[in-house]
N, C-alpha and C positions, 0 to 999 in steps of 0.2 A: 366868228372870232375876229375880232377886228386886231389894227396892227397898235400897239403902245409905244411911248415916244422913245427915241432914243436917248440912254444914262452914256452922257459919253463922259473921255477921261482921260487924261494926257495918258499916251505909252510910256509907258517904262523902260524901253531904249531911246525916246528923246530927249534931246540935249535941253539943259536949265537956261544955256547962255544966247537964247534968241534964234537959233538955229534950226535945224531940220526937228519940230515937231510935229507930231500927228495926233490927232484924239480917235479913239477907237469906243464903239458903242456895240457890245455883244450879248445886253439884255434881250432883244426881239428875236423872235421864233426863227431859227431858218436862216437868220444872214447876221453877217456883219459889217458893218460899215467904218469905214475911213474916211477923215479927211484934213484938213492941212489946219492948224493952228490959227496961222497969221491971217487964210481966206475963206473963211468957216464958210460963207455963201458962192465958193468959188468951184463948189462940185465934191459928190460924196462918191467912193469907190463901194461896190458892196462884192461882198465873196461868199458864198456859203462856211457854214462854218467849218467844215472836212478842206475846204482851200486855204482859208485864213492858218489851220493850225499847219499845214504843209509848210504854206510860206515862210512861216515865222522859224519854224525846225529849219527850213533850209537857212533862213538867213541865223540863227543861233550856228547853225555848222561852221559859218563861212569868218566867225568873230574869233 
């Protein structure tokens, strides 16, 4: 089974006006990946996907 490319996508809490954007790619088996809009070549975070939904719950809690 090989790996397929990542569908990424701006988030949906990043800002329209130049700011803190991220694109997130959670089509491939097993992880998800992050990384910075402005430096798409500048390094990708990846998290399983049981961390990625943590994260997000914690940061929905915190708004």
């Amino acid at each position: 089974m090989g790996m397929t490319t990542p569908a990424w996508r701006k988030a949906s809490r990043s800002t329209n006006n130049g700011g803190a954007c991220v694109e997130v790619a959670d089509n491939l088996p097993g992880v998800v990946l992050v990384r910075d809009t402005k430096d798409r070549d500048g390094g990708t975070l990846t998290f399983s996907p049981e961390s990625w939904r943590r994260f997000v719950t914690q940061v929905d809690a915190r708004r």
